[in-house]
C-alpha positions, 0 to 999 in steps of 0.5 A: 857504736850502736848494735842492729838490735838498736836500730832494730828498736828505732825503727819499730817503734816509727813503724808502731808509733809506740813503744809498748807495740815496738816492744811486742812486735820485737818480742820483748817486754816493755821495759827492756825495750825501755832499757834498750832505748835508754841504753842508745842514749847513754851510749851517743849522749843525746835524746833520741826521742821527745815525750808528747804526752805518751807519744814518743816523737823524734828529735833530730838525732833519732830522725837521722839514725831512723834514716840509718836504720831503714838503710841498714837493716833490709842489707843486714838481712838480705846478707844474712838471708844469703849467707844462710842460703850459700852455707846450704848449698855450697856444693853448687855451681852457679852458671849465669846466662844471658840472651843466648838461652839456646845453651840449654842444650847442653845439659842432655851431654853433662853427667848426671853428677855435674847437671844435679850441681849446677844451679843456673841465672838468667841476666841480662845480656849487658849485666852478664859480666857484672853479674860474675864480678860479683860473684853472683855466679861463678861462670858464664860464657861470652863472646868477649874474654876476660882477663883478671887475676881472679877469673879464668877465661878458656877459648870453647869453640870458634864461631861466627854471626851470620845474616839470619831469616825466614827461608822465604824472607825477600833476602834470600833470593837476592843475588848481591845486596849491601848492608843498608839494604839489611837495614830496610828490614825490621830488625831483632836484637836481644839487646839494643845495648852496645855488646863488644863484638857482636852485630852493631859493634862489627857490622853496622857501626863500620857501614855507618848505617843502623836499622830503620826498625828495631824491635827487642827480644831478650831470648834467642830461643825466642828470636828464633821463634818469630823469624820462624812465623815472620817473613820480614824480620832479619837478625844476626846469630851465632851459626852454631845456634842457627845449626841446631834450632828445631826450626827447619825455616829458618836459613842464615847467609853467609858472605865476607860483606856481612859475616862475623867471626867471633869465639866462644869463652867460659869465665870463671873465677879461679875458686872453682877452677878445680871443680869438675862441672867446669870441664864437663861443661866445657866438653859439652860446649864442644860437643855441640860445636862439632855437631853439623 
């Protein structure tokens, strides 16, 4: 079996188109480049390269462990180049969020301790969980529980979505209106992607209806910004959000017709089950549920 240096060796010299620039770019002489490459052909018993005048060219077997080695090398470093990275910070937690940026709240009611280890990613929405399977971050919080031999999942707080908009949007004057009606209005979303559990799952799907015109912001932070300037726009957010947005302008409307009970979940995986941000991360969820 060939090392990485061999590959290392291949690939330079497709990249330099000559043994001696290979050798120099590899920092090694020429003749132990010239070694290293006989060693590759002692080692699989065939010729890797053919001689053109002072050319080296590819045969077939050299052409198919270039191929290899361009496959190889970029995932050896990018691996070493985290194992260095989690070696250095392994006193970190990584938190992973999505859409809902809004939870950016909490770190004014974390510890001091617990928000200087917390190290935070941003995904989107329908890569969140994947993201934690692997083990890119060690939690995340999600409205849709997971339950692993390797993942813990804690209930945070109840909550619920709620028909939200501008206070001076047409619907909120409406007495009595459907869910199409809902649809007539351009709508916003932090992901068109089917989410378990949230407005398209729980609220159109069952009306058999969708929104004429959809329009996709990947922040709630951000969603709640346009529907504080437009007066068109209608969304369906968690009410906890809509209760501490710094926006005075925006309402939510709350009818069994078009309301959603759903929960709140921390997921994280058991080897960081012991550390201490994950509690304090959970009592500053609470915190901000409480408030009203």
């Amino acid at each position: 079996m060939l090392d990485i240096k061999h590959y290392e060796l291949i690939c330079a010299i497709d990249e330099h188109r000559s043994l001696k620039d290979a050798a120099s770019a590899l920092g090694l002489t020429q003749p132990a480049a010239t070694y290293r490459l006989r060693e590759i052909e002692k080692r699989l018993t065939v010729n890797i390269y053919d001689k053109r005048g002072r050319k080296l060219v590819l045969s077939p077997s050299g052409e198919r462990l270039l191929k290899a080695g361009k496959l190889l090398l970029p995932f050896v470093r990018k691996a070493e180049a985290e194992a260095v990275m989690l070696g250095r910070s392994d006193s970190y937690i990584r938190w992973g969020v999505s859409a809902y940026d809004t939870f950016d709240t909490i770190l004014q009611y974390l510890p001091e301790a617990s928000f200087d280890k917390l190290d935070i990613n941003r995904y989107n929405t329908s890569n969140l969980v994947n993201a934690l399977f692997e083990r890119e971050v060690d939690f995340i919080i999600n409205t849709t529980p997971v339950n692993t031999k390797d993942f813990h999942c804690e209930k945070i707080f109840d909550d619920e979505l709620l028909l939200t908009l501008n206070h001076k949007h047409p619907l909120n004057t409406a007495k009595n209106f459907s869910i199409e009606k809902i649809t007539e209005y351009p709508y916003l979303t932090y992901s068109r992607a089917y989410q378990p559990d949230m407005e398209f799952d729980t609220i159109f799907r069952p009306n058999n209806c969708s929104p004429n015109t959809i329009r996709e912001a990947d922040s709630v932070s951000l969603i709640l910004r346009i529907l504080s300037m437009n007066k068109q726009y209608v969304t369906f957010l968690s009410a906890w959000v809509v209760r501490n947005s710094p926006f005075e302008n925006i309402t939510t409307l709350k009818k069994a017709a078009y309301s959603v009970p759903c929960t709140w979940y921390i997921i994280y995986h058991q080897s960081v089950e012991s550390r201490p941000e994950i509690r304090e991360v959970i009592r500053a969820l609470q915190t901000i549920a409480e408030i009203r």
